[in-house]
SELO-259007 format. One record per residue: residue in three letters; y, z, x of N, C-alpha, C in turn; residue number from 1. Coordinates in pm, 1 decimal. Atoms other than C-alpha are relative to their C-alpha. Layout:
BEGIN
<r:ALA, n_c2:Y, n_c3:Z, n_c1:X, ca_c2:Y, ca_c3:Z, ca_c1:X, c_c2:Y, c_c3:Z, c_c1:X, k:NUM>
...
END
This chain:
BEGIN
<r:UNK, n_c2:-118.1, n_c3:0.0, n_c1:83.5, ca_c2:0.0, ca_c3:0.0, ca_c1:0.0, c_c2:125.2, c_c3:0.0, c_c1:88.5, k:1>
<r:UNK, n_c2:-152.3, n_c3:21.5, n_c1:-53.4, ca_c2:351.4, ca_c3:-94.7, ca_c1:126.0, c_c2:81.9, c_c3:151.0, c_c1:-27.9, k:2>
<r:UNK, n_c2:-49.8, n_c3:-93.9, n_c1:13.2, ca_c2:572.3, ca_c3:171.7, ca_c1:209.3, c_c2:129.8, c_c3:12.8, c_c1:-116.6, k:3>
<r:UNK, n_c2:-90.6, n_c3:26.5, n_c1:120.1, ca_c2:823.1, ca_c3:200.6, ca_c1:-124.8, c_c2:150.6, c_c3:14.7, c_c1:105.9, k:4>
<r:UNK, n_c2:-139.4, n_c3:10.3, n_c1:-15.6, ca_c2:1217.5, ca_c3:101.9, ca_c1:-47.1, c_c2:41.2, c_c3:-66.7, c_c1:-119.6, k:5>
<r:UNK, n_c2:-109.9, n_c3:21.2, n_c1:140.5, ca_c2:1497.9, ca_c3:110.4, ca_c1:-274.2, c_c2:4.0, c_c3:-140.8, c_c1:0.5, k:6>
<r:UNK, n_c2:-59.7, n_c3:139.7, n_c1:6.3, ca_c2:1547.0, ca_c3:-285.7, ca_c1:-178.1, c_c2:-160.0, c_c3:-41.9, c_c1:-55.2, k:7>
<r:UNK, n_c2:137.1, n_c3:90.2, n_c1:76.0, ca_c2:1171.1, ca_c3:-363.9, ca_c1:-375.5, c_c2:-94.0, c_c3:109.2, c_c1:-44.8, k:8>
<r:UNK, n_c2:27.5, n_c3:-70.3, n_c1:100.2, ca_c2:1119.0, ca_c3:-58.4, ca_c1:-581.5, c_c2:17.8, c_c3:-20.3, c_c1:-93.8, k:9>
<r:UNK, n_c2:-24.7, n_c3:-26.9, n_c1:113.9, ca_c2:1140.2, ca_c3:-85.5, ca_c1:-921.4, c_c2:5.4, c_c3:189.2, c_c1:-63.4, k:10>
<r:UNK, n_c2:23.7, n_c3:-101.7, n_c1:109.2, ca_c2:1221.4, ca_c3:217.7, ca_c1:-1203.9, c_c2:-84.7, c_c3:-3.9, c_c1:-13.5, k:11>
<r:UNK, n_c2:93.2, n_c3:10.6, n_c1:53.0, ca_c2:937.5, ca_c3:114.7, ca_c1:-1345.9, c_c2:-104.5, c_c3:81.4, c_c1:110.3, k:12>
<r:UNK, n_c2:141.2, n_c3:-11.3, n_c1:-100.1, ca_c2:687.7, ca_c3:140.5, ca_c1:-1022.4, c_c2:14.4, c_c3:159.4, c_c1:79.2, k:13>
<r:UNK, n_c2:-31.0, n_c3:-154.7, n_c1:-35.7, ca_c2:843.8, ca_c3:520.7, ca_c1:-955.5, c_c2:-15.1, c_c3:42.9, c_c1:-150.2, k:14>
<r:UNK, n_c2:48.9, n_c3:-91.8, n_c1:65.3, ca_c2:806.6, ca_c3:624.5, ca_c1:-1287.2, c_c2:-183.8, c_c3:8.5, c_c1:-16.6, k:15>
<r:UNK, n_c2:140.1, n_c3:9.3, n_c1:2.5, ca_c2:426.3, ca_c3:512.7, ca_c1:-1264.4, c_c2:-12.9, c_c3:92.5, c_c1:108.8, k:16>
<r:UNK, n_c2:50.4, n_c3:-147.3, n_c1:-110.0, ca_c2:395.9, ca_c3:722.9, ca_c1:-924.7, c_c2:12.0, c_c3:90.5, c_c1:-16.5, k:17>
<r:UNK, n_c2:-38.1, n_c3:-137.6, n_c1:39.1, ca_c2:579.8, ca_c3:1002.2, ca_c1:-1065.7, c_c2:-126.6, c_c3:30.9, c_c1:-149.6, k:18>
<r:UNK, n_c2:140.9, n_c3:-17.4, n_c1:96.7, ca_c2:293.3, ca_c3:971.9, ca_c1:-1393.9, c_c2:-122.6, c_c3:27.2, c_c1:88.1, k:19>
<r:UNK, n_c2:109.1, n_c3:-9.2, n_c1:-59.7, ca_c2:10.5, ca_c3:927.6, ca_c1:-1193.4, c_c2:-37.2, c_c3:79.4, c_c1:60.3, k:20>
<r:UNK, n_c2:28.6, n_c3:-113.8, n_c1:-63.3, ca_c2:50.7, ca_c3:1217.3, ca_c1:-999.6, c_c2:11.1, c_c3:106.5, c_c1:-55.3, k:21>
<r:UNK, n_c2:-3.8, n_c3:-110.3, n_c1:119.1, ca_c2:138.0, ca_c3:1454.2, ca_c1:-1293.2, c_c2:-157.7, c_c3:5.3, c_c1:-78.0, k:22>
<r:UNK, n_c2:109.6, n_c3:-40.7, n_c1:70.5, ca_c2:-159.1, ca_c3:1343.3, ca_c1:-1481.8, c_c2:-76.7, c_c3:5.1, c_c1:92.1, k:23>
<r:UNK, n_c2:151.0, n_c3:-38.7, n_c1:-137.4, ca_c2:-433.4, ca_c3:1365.6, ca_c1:-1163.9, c_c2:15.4, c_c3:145.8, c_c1:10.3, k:24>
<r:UNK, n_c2:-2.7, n_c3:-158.6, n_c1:-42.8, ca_c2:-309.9, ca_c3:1739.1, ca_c1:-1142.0, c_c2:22.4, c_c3:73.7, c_c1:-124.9, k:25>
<r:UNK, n_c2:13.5, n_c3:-34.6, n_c1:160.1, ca_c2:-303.4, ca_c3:1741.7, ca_c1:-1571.5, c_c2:139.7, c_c3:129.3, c_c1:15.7, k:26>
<r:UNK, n_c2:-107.5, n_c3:-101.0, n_c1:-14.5, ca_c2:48.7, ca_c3:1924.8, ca_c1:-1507.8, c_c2:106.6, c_c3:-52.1, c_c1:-162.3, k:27>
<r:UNK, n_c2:-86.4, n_c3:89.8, n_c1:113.3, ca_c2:173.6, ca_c3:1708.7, ca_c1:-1865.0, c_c2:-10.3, c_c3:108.1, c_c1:-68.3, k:28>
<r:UNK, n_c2:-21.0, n_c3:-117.0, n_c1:65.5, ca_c2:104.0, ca_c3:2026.1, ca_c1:-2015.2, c_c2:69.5, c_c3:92.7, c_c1:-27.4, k:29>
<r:UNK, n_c2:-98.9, n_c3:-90.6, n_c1:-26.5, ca_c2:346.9, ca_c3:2202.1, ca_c1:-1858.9, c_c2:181.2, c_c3:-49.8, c_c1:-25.2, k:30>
<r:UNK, n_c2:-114.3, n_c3:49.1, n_c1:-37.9, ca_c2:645.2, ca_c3:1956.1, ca_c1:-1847.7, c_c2:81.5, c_c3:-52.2, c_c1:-162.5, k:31>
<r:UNK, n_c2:-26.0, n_c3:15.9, n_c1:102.1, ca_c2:814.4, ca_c3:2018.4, ca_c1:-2168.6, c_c2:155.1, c_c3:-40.2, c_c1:57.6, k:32>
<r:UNK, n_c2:-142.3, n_c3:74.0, n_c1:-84.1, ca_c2:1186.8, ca_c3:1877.5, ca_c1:-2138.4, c_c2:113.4, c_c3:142.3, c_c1:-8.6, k:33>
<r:UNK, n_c2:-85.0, n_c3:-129.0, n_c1:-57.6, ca_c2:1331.1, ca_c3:2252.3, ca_c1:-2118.1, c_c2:-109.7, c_c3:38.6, c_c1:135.3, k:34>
<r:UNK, n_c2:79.9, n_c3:8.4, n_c1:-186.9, ca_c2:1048.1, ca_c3:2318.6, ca_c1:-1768.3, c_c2:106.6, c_c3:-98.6, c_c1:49.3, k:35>
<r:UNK, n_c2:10.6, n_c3:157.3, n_c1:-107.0, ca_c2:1155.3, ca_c3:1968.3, ca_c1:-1661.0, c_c2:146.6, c_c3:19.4, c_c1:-1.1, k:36>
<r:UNK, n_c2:-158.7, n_c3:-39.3, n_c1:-18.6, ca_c2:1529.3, ca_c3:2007.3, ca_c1:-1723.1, c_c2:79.3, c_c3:170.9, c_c1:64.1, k:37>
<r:UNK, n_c2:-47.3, n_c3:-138.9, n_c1:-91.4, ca_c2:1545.5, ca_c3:2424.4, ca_c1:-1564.0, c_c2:-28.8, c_c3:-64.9, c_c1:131.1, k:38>
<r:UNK, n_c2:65.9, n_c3:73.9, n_c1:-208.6, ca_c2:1318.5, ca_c3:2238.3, ca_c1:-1211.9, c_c2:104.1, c_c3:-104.0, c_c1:-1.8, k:39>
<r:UNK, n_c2:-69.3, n_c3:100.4, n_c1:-32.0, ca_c2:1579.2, ca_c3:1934.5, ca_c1:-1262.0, c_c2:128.0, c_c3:129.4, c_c1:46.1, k:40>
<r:UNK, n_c2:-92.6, n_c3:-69.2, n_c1:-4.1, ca_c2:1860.4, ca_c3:2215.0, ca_c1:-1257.9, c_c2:-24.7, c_c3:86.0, c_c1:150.7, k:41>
<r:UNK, n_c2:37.7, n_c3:-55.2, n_c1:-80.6, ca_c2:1681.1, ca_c3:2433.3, ca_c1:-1010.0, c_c2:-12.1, c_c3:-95.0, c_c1:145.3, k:42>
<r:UNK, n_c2:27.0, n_c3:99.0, n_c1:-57.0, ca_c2:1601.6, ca_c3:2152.7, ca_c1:-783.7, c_c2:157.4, c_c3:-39.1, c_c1:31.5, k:43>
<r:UNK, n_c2:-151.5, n_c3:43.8, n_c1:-46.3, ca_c2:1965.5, ca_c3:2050.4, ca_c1:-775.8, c_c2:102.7, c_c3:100.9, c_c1:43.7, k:44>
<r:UNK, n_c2:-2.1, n_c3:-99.8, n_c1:-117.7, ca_c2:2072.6, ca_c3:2371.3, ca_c1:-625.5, c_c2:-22.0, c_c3:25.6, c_c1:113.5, k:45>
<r:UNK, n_c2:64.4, n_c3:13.0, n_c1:-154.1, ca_c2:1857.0, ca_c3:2363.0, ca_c1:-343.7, c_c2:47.7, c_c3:-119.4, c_c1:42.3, k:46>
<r:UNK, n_c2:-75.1, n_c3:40.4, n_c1:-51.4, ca_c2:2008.4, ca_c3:2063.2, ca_c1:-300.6, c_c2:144.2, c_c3:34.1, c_c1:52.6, k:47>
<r:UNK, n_c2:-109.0, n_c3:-19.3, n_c1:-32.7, ca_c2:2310.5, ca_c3:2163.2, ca_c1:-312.9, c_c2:63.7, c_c3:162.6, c_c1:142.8, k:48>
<r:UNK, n_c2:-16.6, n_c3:-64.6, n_c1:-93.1, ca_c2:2269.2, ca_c3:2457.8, ca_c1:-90.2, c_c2:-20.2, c_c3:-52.9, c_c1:155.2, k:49>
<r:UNK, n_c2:9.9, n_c3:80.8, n_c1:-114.9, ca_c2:2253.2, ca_c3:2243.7, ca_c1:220.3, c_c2:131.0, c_c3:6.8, c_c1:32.2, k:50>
<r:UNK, n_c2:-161.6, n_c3:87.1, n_c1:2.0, ca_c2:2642.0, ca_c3:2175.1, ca_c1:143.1, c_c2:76.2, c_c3:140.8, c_c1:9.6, k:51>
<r:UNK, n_c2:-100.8, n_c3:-138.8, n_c1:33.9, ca_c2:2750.0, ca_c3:2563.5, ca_c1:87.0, c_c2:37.7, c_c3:11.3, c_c1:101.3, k:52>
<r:UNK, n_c2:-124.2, n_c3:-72.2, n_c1:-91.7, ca_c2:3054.7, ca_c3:2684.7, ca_c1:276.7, c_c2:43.6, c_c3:-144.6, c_c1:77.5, k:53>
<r:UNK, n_c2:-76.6, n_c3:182.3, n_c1:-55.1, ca_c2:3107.6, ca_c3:2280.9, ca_c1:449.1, c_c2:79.6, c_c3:-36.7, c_c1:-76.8, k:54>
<r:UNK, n_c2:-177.9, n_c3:97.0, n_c1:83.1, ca_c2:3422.4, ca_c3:2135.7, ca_c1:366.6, c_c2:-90.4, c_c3:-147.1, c_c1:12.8, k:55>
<r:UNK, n_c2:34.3, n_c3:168.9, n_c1:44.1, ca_c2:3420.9, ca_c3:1781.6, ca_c1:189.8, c_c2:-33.9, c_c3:-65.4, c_c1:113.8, k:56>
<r:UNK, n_c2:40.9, n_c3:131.7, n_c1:-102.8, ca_c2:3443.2, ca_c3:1590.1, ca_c1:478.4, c_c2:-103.7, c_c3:50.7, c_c1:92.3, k:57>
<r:UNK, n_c2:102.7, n_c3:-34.6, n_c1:-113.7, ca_c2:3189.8, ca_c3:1786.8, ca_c1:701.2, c_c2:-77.4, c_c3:12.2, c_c1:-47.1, k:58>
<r:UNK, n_c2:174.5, n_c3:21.9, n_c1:97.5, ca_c2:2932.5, ca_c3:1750.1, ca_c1:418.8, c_c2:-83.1, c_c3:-104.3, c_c1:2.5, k:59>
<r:UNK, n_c2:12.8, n_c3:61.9, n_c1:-69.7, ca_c2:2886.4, ca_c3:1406.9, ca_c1:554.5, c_c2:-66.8, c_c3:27.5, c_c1:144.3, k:60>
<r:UNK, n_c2:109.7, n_c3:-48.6, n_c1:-95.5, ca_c2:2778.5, ca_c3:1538.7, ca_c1:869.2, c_c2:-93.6, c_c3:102.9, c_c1:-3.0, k:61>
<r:UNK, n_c2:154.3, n_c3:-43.1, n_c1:47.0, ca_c2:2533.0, ca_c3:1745.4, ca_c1:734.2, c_c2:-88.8, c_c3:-59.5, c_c1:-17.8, k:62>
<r:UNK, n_c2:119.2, n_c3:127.7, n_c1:28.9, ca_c2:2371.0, ca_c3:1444.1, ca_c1:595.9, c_c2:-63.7, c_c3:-80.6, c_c1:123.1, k:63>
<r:UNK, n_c2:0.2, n_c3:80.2, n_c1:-119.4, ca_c2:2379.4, ca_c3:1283.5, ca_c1:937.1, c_c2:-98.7, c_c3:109.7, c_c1:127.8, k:64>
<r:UNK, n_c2:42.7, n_c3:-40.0, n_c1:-53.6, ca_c2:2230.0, ca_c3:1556.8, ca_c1:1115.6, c_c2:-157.8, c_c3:42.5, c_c1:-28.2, k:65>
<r:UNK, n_c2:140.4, n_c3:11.3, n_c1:-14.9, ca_c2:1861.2, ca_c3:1506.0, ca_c1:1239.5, c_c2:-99.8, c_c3:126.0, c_c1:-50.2, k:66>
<r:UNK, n_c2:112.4, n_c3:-106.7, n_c1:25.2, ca_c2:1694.9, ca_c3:1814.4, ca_c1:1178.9, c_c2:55.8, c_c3:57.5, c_c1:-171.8, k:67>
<r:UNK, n_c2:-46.6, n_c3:-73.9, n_c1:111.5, ca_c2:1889.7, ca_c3:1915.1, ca_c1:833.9, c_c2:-67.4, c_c3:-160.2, c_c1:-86.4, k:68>
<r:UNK, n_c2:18.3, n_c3:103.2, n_c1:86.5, ca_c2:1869.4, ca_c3:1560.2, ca_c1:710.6, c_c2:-173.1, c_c3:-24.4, c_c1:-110.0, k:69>
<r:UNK, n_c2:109.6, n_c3:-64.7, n_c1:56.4, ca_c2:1473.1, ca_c3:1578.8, ca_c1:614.9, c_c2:-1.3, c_c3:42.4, c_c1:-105.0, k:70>
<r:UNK, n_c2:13.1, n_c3:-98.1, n_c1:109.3, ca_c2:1511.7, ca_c3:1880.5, ca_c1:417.1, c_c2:108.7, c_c3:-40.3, c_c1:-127.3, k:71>
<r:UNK, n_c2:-106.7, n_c3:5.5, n_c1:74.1, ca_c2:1805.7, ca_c3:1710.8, ca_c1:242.9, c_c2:-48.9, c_c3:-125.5, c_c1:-121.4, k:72>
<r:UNK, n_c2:97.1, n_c3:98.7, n_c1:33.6, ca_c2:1589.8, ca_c3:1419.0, ca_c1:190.5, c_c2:-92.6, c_c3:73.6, c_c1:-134.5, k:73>
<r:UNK, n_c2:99.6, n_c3:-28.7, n_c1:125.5, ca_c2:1315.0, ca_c3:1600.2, ca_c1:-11.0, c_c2:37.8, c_c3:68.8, c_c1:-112.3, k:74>
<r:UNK, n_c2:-56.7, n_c3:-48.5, n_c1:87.6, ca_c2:1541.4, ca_c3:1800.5, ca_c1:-208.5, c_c2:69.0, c_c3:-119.0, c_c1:-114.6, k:75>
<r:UNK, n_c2:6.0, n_c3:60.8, n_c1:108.1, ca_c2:1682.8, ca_c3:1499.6, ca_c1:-349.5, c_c2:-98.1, c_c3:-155.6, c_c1:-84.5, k:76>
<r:UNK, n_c2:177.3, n_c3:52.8, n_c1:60.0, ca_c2:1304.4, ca_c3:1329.0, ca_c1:-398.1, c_c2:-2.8, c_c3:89.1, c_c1:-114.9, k:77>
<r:UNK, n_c2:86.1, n_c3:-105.6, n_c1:107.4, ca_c2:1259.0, ca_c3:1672.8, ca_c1:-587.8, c_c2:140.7, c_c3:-28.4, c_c1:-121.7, k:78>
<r:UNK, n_c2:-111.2, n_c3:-2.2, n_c1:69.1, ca_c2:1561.2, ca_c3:1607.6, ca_c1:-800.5, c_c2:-48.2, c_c3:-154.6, c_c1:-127.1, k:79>
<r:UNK, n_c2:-16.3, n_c3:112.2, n_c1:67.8, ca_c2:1493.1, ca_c3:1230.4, ca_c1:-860.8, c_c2:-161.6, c_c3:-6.1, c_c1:-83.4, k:80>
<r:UNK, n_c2:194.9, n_c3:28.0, n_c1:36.1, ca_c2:1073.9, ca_c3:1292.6, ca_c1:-923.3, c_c2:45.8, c_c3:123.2, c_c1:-124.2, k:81>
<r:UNK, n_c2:32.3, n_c3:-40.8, n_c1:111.4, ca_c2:1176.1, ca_c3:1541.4, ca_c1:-1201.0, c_c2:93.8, c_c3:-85.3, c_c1:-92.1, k:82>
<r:UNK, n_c2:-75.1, n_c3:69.4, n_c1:119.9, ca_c2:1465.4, ca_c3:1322.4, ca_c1:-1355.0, c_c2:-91.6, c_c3:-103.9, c_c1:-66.2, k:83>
<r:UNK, n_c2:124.1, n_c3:41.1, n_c1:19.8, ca_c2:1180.6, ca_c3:1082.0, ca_c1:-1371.4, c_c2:-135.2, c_c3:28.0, c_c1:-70.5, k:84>
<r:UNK, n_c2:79.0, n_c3:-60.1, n_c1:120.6, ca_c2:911.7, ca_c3:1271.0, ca_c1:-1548.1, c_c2:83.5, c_c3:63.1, c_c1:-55.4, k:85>
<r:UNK, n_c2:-71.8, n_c3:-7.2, n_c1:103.6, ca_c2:1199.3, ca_c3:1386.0, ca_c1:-1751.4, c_c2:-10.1, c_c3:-82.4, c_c1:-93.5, k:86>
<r:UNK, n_c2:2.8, n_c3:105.0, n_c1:53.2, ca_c2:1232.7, ca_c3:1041.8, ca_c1:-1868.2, c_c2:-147.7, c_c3:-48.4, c_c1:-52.5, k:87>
<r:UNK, n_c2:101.9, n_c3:14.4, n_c1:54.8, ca_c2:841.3, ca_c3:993.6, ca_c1:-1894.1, c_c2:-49.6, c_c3:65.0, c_c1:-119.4, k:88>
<r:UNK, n_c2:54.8, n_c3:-107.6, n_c1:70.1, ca_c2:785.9, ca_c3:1317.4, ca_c1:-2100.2, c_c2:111.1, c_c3:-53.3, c_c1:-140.6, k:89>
<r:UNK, n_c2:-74.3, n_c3:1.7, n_c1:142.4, ca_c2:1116.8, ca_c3:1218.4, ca_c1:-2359.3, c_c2:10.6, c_c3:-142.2, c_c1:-2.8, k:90>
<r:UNK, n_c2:-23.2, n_c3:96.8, n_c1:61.6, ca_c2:1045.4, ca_c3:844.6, ca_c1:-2359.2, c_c2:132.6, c_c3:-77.0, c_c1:-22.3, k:91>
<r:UNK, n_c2:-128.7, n_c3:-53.0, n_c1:-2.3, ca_c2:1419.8, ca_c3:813.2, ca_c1:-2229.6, c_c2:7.8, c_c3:-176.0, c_c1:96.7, k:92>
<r:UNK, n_c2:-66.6, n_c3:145.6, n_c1:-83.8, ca_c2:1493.6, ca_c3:406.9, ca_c1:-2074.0, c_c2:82.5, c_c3:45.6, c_c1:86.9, k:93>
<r:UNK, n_c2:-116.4, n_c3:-28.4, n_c1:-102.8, ca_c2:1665.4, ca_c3:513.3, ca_c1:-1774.4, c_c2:62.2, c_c3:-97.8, c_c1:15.8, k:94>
<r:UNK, n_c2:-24.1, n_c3:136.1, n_c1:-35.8, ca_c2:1786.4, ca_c3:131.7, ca_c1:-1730.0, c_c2:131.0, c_c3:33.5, c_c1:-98.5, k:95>
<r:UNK, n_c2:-41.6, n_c3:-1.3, n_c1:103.2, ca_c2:1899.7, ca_c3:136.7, ca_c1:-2088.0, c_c2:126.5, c_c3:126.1, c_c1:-42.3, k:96>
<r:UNK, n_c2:-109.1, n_c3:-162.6, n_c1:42.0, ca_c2:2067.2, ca_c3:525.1, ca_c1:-2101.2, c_c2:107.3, c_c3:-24.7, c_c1:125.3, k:97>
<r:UNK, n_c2:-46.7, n_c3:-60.4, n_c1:-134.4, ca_c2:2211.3, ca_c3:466.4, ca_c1:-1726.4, c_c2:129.0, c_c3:-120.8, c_c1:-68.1, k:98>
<r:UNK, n_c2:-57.1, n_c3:101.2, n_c1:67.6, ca_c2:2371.5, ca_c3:102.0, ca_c1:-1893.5, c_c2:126.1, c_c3:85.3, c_c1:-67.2, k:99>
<r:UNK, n_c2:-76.1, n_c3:-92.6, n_c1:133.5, ca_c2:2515.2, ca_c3:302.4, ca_c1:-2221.5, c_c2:98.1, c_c3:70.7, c_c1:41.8, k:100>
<r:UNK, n_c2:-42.4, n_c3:-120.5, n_c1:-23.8, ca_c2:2624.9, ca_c3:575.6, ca_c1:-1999.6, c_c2:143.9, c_c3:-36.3, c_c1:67.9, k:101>
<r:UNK, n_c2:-98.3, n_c3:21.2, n_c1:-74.0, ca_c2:2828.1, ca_c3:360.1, ca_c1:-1752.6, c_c2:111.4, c_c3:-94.3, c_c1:-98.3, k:102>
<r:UNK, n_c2:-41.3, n_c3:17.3, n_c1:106.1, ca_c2:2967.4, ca_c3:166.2, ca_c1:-2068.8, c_c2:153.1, c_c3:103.6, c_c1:-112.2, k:103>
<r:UNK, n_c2:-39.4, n_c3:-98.4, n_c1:60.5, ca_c2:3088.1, ca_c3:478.8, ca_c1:-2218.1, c_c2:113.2, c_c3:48.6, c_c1:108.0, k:104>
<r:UNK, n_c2:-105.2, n_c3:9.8, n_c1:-90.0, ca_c2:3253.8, ca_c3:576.3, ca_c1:-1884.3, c_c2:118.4, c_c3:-105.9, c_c1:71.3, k:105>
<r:UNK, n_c2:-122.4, n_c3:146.2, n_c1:-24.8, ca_c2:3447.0, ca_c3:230.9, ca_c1:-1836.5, c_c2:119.4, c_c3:91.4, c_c1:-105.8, k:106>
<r:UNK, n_c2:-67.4, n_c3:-55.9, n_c1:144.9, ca_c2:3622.1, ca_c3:357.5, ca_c1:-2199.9, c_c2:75.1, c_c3:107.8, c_c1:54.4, k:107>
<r:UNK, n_c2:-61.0, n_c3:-90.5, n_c1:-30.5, ca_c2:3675.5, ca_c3:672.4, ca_c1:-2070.9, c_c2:98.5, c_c3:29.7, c_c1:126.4, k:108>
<r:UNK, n_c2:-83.4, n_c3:20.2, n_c1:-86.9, ca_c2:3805.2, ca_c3:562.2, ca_c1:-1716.9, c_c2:29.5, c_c3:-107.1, c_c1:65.9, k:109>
<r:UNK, n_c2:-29.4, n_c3:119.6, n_c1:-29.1, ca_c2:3955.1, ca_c3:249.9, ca_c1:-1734.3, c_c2:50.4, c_c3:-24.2, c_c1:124.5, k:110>
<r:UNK, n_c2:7.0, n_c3:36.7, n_c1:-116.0, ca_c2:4001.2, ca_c3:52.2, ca_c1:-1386.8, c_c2:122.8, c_c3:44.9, c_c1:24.2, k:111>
<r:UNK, n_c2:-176.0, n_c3:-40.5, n_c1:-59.1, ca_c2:4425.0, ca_c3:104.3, ca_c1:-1396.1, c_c2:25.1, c_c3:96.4, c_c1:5.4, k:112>
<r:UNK, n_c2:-36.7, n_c3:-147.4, n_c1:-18.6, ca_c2:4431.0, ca_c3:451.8, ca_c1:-1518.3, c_c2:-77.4, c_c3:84.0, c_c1:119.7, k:113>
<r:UNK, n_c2:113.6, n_c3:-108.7, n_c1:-90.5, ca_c2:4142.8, ca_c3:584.9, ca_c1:-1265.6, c_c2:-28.8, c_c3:-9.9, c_c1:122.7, k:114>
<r:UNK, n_c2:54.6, n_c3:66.2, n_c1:-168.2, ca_c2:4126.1, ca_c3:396.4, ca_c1:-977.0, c_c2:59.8, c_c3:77.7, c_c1:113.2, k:115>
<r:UNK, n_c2:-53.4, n_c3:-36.9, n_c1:-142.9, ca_c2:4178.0, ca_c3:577.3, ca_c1:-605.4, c_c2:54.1, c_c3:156.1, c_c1:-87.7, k:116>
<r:UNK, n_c2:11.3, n_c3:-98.7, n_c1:49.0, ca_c2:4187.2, ca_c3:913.8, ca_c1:-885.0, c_c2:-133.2, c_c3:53.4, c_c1:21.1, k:117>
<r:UNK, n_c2:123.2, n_c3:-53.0, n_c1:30.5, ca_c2:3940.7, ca_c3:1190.2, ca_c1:-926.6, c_c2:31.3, c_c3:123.9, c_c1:-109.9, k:118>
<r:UNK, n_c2:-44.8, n_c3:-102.6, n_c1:113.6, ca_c2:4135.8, ca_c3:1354.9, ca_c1:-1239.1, c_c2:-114.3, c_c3:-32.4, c_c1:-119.6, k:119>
<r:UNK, n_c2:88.1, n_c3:13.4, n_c1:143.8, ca_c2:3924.3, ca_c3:1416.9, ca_c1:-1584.9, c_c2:48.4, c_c3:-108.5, c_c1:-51.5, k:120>
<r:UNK, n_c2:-51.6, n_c3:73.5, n_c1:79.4, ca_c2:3939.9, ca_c3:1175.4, ca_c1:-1829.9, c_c2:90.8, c_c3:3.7, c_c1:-107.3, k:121>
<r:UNK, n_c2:-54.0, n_c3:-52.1, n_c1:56.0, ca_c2:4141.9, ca_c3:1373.6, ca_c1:-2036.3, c_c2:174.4, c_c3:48.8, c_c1:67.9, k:122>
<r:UNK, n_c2:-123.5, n_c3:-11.7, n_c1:-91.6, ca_c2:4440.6, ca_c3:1406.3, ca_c1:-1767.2, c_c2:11.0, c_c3:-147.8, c_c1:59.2, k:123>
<r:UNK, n_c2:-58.1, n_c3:152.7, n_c1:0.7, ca_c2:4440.0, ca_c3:1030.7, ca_c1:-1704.8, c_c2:145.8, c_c3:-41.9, c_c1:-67.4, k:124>
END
């Protein structure tokens, strides 16, 4: 089997790896979409503790550094493998919701009012 990259991965062929390995270990039992959404929540913590006390711009070199990078790596595997059986367990088109979603945010931050900003959409 070819090693998976983002440039000839599909959604599709990660949510099948992310299935296939849930049901071989019959864990579908467990992954109701409050489990799967606290480990998506939980999971994105531990990411984010990599970044605590680094200023913006030196959070960048966190990412860059060899021995942290790794651990920064699997934290957000563990992030993207539960958003993923998220989506398997609620039957959820990530393609389709991610579409809708960025749709919805055009509306909310049109190109003139938002651009080279990082105010709410509500202070636009």
């Amino acid at each position: 089997m070819k090693p998976m990259t983002d440039a000839r991965t599909t959604v599709a062929e990660l949510r099948g790896r992310v299935l296939a390995f849930v049901q071989e270990r019959d864990w579908e039992q467990f992954h109701s979409p409050k489990n799967l959404s606290m480990a998506l929540a939980a999971e994105s913590g531990e990411l984010m503790e990599h970044f605590l006390w680094a200023e913006s711009k030196a959070s960048l070199a966190v990412v860059r550094d060899p021995q942290k990078r790794p651990k920064i790596e699997d934290e957000i595997a563990d992030v993207v493998i539960y958003a993923l059986e998220f989506a398997n367990i609620c039957g959820i088109d990530l393609a389709a919701a991610i579409e809708a979603k960025l749709g919805k945010n055009a509306v909310k931050y049109p190109v003139e009012k938002s651009r080279g900003r990082s105010d709410k959409y509500t202070e636009l």
